[in-house]
PDB file of N, H, CA, C and O in Angstrom:
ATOM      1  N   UNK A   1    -117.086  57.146  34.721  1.00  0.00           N
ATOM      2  CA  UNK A   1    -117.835  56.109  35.407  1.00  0.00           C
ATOM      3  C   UNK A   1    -116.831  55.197  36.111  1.00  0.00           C
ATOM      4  O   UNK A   1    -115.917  54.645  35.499  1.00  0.00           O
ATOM      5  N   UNK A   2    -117.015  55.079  37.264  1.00  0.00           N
ATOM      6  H   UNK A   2    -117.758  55.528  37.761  1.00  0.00           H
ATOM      7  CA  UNK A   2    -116.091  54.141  38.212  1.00  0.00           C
ATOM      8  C   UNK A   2    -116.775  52.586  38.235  1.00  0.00           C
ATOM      9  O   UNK A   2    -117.951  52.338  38.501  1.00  0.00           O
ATOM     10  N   UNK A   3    -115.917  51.793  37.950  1.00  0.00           N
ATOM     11  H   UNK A   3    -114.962  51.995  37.733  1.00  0.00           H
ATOM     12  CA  UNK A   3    -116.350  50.166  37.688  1.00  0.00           C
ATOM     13  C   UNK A   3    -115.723  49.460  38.975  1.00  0.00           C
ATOM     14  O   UNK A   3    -116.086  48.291  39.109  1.00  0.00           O
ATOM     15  N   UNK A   4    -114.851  49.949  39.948  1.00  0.00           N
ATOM     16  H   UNK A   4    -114.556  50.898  39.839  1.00  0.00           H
ATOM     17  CA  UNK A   4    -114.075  49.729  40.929  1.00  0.00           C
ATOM     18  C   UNK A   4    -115.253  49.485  41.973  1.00  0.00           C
ATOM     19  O   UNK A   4    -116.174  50.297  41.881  1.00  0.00           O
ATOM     20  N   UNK A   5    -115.377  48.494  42.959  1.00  0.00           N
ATOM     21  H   UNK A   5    -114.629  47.835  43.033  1.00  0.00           H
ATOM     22  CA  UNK A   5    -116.302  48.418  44.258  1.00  0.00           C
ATOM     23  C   UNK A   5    -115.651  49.231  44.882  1.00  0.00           C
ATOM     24  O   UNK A   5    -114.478  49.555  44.700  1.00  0.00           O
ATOM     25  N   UNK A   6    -116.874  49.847  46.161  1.00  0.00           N
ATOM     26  H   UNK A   6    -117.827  49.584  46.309  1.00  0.00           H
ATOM     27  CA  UNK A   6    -116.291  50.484  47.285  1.00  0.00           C
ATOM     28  C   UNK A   6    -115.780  50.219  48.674  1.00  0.00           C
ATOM     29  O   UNK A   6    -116.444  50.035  49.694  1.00  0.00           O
ATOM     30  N   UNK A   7    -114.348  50.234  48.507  1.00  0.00           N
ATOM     31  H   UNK A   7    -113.808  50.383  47.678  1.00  0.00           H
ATOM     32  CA  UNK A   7    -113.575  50.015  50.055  1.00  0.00           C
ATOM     33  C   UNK A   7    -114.738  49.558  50.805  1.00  0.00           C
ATOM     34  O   UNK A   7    -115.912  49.845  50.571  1.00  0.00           O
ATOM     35  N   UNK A   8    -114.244  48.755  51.808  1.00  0.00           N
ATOM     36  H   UNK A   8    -113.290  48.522  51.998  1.00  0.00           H
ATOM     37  CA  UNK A   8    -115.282  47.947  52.555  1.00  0.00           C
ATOM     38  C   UNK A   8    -114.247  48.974  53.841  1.00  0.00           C
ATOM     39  O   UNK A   8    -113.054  49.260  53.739  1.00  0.00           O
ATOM     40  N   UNK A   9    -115.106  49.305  54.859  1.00  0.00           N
ATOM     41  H   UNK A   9    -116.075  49.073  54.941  1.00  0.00           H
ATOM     42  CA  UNK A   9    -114.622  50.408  55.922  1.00  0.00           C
ATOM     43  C   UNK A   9    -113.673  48.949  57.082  1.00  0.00           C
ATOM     44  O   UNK A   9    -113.652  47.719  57.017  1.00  0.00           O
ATOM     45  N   UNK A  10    -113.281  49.575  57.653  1.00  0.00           N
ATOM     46  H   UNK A  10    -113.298  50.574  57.706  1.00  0.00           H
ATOM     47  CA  UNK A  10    -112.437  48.977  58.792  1.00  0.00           C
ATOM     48  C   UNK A  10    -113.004  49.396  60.312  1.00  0.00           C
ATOM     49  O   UNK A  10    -112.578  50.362  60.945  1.00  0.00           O
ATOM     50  N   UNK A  11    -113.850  48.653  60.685  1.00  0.00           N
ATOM     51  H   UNK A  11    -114.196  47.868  60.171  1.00  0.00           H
ATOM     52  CA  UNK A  11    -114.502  49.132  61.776  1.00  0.00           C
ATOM     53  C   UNK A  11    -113.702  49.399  63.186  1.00  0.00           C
ATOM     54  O   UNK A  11    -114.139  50.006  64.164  1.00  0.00           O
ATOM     55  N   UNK A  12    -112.569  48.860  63.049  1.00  0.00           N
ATOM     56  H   UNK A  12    -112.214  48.367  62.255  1.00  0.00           H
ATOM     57  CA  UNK A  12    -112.231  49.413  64.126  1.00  0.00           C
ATOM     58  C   UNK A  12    -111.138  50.983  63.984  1.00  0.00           C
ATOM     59  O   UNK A  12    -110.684  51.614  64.939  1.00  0.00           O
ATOM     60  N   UNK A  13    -110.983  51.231  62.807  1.00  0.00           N
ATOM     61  H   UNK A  13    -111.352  50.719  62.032  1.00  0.00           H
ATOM     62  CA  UNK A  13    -110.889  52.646  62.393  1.00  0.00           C
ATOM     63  C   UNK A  13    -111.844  53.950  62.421  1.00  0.00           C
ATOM     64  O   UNK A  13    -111.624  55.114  62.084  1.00  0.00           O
ATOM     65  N   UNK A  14    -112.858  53.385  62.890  1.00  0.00           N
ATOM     66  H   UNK A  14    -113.036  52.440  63.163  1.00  0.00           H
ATOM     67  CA  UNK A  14    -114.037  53.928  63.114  1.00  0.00           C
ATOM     68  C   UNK A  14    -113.956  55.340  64.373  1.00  0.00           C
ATOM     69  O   UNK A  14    -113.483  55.142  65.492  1.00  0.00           O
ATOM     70  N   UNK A  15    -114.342  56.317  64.065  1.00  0.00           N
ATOM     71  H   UNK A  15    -114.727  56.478  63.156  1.00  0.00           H
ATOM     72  CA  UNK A  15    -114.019  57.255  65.380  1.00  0.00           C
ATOM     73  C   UNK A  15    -115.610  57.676  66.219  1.00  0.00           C
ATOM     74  O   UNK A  15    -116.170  58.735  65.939  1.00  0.00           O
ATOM     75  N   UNK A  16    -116.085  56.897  67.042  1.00  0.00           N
ATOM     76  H   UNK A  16    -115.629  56.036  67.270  1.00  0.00           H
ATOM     77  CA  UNK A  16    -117.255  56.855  67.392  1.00  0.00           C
ATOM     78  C   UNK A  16    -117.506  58.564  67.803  1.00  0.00           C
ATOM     79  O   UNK A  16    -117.965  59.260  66.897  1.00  0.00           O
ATOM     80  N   UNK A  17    -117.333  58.954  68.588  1.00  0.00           N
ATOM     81  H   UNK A  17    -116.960  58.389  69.324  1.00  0.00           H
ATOM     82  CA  UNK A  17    -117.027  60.533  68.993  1.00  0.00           C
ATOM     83  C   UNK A  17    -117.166  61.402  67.655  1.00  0.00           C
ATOM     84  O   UNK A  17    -118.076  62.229  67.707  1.00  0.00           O
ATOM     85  N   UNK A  18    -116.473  61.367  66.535  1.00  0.00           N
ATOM     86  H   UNK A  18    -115.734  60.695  66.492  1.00  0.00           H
ATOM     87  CA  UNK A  18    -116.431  62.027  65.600  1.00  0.00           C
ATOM     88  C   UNK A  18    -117.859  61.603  64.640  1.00  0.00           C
ATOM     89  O   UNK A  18    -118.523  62.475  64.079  1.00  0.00           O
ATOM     90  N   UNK A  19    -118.113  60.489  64.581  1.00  0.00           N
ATOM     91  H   UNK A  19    -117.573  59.781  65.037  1.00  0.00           H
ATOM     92  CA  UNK A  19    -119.559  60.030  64.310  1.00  0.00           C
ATOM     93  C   UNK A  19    -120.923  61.064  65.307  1.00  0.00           C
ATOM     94  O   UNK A  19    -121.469  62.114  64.969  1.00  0.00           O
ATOM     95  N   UNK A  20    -121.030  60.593  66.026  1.00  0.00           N
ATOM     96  H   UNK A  20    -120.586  59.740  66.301  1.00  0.00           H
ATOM     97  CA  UNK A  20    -121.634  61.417  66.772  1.00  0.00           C
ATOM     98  C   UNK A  20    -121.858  62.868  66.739  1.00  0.00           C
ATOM     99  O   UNK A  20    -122.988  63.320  66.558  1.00  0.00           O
ATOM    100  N   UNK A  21    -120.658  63.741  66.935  1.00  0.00           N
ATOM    101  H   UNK A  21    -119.740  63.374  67.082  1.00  0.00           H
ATOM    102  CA  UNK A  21    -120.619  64.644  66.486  1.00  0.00           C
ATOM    103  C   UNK A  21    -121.140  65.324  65.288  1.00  0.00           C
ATOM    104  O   UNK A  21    -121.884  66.293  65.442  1.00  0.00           O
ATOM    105  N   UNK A  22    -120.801  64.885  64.028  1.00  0.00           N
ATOM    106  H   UNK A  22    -120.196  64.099  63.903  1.00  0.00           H
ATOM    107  CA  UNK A  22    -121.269  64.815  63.563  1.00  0.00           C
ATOM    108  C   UNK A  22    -122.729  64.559  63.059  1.00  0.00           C
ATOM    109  O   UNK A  22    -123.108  65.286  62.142  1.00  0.00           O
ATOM    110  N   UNK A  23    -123.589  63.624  63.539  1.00  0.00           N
ATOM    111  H   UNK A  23    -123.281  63.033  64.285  1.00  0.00           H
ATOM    112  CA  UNK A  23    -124.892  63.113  63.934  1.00  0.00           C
ATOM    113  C   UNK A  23    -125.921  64.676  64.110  1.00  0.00           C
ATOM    114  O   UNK A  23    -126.896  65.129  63.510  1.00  0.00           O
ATOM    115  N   UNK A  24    -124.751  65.295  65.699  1.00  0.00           N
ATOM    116  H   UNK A  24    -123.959  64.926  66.186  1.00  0.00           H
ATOM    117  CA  UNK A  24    -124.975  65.984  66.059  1.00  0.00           C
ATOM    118  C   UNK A  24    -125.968  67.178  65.522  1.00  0.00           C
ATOM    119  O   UNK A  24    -127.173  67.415  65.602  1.00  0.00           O
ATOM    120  N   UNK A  25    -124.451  68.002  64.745  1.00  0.00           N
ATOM    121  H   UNK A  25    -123.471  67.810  64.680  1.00  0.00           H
ATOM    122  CA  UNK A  25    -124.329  69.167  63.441  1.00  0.00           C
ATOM    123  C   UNK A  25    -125.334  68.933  62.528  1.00  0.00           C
ATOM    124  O   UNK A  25    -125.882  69.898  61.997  1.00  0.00           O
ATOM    125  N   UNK A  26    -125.682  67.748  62.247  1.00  0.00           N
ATOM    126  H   UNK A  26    -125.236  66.963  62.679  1.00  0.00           H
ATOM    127  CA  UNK A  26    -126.723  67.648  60.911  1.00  0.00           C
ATOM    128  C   UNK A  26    -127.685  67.944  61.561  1.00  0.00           C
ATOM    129  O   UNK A  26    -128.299  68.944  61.191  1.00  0.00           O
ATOM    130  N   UNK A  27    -128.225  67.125  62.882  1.00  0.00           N
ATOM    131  H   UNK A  27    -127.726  66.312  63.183  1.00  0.00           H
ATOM    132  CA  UNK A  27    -129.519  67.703  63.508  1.00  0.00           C
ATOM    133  C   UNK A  27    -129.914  69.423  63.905  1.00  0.00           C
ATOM    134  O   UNK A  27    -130.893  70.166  63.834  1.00  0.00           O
ATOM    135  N   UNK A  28    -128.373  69.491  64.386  1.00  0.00           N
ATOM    136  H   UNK A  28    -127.577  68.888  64.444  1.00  0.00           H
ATOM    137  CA  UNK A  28    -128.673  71.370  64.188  1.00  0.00           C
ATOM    138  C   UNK A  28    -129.134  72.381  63.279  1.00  0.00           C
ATOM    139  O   UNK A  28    -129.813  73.406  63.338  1.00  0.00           O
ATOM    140  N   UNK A  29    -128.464  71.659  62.345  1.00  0.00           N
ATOM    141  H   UNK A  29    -127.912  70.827  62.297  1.00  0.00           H
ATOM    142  CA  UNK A  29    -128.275  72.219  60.480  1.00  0.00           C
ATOM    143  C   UNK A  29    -130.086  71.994  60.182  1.00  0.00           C
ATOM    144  O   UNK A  29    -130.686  72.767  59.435  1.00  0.00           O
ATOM    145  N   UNK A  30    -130.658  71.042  60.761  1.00  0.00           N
ATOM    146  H   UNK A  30    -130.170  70.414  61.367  1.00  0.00           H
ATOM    147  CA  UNK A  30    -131.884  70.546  60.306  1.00  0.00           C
ATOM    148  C   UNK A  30    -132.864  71.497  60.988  1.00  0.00           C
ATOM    149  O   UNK A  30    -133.810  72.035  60.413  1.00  0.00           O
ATOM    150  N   UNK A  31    -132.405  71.714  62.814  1.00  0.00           N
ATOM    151  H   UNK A  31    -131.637  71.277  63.282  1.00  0.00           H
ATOM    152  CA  UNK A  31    -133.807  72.313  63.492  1.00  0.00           C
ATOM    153  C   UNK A  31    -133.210  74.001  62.869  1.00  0.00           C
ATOM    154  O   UNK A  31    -134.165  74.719  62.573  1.00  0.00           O
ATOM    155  N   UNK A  32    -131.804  74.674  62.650  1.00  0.00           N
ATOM    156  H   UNK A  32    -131.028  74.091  62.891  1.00  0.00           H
ATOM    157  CA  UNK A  32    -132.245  75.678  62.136  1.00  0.00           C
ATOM    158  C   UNK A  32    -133.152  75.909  60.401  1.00  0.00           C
ATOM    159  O   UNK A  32    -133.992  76.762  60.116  1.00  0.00           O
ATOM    160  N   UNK A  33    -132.609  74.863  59.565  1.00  0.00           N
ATOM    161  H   UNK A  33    -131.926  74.169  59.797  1.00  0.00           H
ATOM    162  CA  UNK A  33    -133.074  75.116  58.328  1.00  0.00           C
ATOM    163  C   UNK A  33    -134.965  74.940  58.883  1.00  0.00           C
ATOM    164  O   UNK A  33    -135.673  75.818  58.391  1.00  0.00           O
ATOM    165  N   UNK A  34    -135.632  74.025  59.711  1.00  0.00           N
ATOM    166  H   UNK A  34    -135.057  73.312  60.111  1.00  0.00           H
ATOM    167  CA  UNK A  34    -137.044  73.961  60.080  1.00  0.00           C
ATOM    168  C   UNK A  34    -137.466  75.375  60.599  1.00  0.00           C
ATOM    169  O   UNK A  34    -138.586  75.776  60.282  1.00  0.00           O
ATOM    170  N   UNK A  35    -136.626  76.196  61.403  1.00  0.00           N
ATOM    171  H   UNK A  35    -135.717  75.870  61.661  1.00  0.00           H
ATOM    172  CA  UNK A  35    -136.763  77.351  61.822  1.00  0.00           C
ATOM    173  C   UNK A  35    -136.867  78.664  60.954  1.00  0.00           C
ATOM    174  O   UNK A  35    -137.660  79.605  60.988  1.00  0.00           O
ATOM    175  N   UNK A  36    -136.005  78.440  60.332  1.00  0.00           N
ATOM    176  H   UNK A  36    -135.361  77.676  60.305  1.00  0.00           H
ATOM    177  CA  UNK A  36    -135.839  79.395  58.774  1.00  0.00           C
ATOM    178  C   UNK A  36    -137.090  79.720  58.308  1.00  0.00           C
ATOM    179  O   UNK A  36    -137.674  80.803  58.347  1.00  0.00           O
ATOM    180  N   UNK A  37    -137.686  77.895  57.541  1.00  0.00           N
ATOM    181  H   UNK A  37    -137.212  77.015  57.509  1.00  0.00           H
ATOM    182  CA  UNK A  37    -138.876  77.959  56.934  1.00  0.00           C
ATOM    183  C   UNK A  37    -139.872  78.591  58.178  1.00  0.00           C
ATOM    184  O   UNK A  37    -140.509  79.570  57.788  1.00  0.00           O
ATOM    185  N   UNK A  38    -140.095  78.250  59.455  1.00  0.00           N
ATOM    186  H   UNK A  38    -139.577  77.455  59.772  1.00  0.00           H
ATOM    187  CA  UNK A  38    -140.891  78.903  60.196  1.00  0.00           C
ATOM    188  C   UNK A  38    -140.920  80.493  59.960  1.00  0.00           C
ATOM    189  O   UNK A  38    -142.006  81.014  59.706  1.00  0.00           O
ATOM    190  N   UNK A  39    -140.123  81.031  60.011  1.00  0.00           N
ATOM    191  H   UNK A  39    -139.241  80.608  60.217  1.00  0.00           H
ATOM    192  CA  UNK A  39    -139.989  82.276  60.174  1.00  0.00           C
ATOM    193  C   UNK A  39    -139.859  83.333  58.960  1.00  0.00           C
ATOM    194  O   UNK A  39    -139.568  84.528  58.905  1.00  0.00           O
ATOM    195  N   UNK A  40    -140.203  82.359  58.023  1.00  0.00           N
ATOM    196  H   UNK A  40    -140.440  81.389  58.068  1.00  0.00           H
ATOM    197  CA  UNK A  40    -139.834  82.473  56.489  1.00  0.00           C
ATOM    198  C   UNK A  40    -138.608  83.307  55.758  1.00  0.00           C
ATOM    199  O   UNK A  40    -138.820  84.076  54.821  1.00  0.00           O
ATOM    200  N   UNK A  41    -137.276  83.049  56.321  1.00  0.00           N
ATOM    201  H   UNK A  41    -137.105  82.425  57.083  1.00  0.00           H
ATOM    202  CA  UNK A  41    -136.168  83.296  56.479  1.00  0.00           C
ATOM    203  C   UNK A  41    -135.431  82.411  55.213  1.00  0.00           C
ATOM    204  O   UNK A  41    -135.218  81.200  55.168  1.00  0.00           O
ATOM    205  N   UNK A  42    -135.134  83.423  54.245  1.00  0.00           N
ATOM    206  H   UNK A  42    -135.307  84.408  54.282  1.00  0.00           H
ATOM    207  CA  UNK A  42    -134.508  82.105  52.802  1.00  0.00           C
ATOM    208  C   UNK A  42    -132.923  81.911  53.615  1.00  0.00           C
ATOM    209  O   UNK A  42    -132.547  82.623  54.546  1.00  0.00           O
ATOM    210  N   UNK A  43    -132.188  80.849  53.046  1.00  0.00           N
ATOM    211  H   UNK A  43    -132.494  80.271  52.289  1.00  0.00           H
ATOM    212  CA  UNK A  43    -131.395  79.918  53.409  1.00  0.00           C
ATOM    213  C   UNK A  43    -129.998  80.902  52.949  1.00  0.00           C
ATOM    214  O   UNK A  43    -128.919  80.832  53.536  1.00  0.00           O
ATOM    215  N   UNK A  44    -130.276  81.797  51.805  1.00  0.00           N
ATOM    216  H   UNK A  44    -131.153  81.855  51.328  1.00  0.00           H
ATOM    217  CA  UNK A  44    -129.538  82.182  51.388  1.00  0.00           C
ATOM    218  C   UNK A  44    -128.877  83.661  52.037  1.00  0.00           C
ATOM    219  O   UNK A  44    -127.754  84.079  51.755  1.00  0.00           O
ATOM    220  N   UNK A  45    -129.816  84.315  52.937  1.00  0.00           N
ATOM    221  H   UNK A  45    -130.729  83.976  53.166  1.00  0.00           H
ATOM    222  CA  UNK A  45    -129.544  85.291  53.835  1.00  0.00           C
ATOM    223  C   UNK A  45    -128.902  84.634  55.230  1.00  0.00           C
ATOM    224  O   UNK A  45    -129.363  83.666  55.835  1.00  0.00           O
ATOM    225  N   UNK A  46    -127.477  85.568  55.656  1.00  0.00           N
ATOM    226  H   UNK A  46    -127.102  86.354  55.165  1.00  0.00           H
ATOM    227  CA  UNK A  46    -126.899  84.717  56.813  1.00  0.00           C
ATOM    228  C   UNK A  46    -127.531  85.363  58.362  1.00  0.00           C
ATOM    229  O   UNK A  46    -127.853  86.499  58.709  1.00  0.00           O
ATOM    230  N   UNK A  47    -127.517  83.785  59.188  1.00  0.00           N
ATOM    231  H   UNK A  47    -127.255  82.862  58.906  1.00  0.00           H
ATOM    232  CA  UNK A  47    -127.731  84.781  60.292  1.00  0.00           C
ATOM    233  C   UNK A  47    -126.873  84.796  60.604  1.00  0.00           C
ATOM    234  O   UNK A  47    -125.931  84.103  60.219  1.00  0.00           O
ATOM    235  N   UNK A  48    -126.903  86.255  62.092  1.00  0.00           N
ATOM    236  H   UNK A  48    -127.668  86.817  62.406  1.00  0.00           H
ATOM    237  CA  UNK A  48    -126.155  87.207  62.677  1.00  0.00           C
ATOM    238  C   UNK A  48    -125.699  86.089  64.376  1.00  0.00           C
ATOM    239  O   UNK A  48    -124.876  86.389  65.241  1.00  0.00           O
ATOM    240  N   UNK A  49    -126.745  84.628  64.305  1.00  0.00           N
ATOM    241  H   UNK A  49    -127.414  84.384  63.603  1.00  0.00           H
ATOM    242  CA  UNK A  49    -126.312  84.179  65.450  1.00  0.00           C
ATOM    243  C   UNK A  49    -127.155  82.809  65.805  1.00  0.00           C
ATOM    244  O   UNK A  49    -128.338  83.063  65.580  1.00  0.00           O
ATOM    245  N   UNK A  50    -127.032  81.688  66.193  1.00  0.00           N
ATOM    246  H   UNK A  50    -126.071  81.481  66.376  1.00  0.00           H
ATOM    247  CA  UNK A  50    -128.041  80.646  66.362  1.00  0.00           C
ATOM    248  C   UNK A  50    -126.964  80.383  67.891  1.00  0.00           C
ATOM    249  O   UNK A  50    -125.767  80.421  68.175  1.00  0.00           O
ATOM    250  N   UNK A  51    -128.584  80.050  68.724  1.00  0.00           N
ATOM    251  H   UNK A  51    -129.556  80.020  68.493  1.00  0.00           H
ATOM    252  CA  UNK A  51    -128.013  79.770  69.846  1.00  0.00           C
ATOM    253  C   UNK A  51    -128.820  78.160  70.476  1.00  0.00           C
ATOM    254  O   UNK A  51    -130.049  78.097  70.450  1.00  0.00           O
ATOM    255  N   UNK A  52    -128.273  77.364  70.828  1.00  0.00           N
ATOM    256  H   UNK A  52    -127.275  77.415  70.849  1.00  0.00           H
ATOM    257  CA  UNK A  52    -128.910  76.097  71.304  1.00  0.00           C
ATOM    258  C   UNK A  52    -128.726  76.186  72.618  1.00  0.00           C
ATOM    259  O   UNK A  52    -127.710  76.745  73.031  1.00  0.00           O
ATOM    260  N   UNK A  53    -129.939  75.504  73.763  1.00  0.00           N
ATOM    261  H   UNK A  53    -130.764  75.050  73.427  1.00  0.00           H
ATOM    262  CA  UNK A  53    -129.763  75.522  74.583  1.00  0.00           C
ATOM    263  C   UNK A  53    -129.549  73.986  74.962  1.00  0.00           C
ATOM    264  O   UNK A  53    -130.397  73.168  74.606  1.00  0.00           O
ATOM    265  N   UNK A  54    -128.304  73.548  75.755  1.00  0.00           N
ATOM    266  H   UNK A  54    -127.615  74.212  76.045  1.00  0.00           H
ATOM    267  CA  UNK A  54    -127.911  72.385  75.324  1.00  0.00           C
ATOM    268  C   UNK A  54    -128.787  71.374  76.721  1.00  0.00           C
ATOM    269  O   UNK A  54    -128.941  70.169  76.923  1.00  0.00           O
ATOM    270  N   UNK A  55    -129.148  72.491  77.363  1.00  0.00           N
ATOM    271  H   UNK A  55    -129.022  73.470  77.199  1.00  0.00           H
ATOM    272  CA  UNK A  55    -129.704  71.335  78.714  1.00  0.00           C
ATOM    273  C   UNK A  55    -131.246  71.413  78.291  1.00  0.00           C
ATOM    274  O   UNK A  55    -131.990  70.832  79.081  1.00  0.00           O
ATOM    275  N   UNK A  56    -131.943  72.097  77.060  1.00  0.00           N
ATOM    276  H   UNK A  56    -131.338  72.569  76.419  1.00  0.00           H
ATOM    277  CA  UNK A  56    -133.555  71.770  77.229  1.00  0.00           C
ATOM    278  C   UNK A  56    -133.325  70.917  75.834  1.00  0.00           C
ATOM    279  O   UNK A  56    -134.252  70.156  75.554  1.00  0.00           O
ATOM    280  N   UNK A  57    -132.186  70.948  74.910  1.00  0.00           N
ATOM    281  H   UNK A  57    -131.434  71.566  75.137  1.00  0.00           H
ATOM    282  CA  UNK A  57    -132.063  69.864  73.892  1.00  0.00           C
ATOM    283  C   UNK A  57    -132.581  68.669  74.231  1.00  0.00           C
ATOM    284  O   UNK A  57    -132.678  68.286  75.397  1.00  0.00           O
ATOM    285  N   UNK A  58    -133.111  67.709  72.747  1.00  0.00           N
ATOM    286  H   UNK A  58    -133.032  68.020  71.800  1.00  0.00           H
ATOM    287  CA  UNK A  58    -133.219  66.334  73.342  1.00  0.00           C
ATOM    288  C   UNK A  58    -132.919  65.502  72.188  1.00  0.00           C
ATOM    289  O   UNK A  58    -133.553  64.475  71.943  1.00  0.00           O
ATOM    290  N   UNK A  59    -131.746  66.031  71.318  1.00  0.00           N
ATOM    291  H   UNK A  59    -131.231  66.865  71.517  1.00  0.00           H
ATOM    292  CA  UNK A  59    -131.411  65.606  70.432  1.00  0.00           C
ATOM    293  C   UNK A  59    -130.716  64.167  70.542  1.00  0.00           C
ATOM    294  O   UNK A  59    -130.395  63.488  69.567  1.00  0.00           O
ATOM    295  N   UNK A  60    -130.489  63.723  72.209  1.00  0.00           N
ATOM    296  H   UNK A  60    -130.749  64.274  73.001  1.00  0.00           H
ATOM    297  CA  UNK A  60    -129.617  62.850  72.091  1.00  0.00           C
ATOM    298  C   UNK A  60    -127.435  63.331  72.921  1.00  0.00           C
ATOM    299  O   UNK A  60    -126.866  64.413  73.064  1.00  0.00           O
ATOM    300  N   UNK A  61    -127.082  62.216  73.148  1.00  0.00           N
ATOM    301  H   UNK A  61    -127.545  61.337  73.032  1.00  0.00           H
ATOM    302  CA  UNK A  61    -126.223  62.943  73.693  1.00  0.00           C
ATOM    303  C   UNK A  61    -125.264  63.848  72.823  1.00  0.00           C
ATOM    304  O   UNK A  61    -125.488  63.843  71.612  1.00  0.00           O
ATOM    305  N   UNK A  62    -124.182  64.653  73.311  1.00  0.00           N
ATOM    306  H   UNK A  62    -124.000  64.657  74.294  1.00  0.00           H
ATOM    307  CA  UNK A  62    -123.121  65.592  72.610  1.00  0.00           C
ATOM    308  C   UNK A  62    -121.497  65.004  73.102  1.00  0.00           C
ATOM    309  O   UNK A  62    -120.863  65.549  74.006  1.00  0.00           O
ATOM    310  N   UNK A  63    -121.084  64.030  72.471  1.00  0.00           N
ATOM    311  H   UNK A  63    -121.599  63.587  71.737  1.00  0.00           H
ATOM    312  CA  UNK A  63    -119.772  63.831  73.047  1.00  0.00           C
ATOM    313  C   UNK A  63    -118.849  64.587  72.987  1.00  0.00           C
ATOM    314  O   UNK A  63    -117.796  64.262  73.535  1.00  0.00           O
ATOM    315  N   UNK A  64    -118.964  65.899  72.263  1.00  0.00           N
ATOM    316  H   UNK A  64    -119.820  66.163  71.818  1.00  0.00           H
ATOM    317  CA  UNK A  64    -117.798  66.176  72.227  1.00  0.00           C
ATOM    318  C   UNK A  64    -117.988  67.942  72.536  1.00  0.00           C
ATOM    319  O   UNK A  64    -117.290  68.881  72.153  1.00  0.00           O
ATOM    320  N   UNK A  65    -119.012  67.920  73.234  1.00  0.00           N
ATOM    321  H   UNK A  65    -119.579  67.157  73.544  1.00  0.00           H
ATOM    322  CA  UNK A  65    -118.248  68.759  74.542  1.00  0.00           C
ATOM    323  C   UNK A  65    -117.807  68.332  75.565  1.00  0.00           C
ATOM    324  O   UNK A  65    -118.073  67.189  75.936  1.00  0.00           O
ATOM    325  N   UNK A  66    -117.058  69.123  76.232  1.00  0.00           N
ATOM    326  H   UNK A  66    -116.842  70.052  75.931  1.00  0.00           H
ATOM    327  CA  UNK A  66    -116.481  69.093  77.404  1.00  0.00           C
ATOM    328  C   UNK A  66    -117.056  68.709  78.440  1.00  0.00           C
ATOM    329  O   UNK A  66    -118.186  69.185  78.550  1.00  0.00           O
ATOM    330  N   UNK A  67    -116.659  67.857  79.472  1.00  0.00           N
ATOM    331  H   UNK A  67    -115.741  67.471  79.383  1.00  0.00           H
ATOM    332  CA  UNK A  67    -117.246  67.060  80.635  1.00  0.00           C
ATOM    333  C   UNK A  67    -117.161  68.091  81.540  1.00  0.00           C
ATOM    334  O   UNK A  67    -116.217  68.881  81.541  1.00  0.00           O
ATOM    335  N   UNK A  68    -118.304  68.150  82.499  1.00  0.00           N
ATOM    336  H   UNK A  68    -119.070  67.508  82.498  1.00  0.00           H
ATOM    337  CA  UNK A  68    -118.117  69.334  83.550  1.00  0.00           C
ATOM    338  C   UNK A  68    -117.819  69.241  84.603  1.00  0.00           C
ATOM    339  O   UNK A  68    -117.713  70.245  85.306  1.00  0.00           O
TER     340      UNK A  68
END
């Protein structure tokens, strides 16, 4: 059992881009696991491929691809 408080963060250590990104991945992780259950696909079989289409997305922006 830890009795120690937790580090208070340093906001300007903060990596906004890497936040985001992140943000990102979970929402992916989320519309395939919603897709899975659609298709009744257990979690535990891998797929062979997930593809996003990033211009009909509306997840919000992607910083960390590449600018075109």
């Amino acid at each position: 059992m830890h009795l120690d408080e937790w580090p208070k963060a340093d906001s300007k250590k903060i990596n906004k881009k890497l936040v985001a990104s992140m943000a990102a991945a979970r929402n992916f992780a989320a519309l395939g696991l919603a897709k899975r259950a659609e298709a009744g696909i257990k979690v535990r079989q891998p797929l062979a491929s997930m593809t996003i289409n990033i211009k009909t997305w509306r997840g919000g922006s992607m910083p960390f691809l590449p600018k075109r």
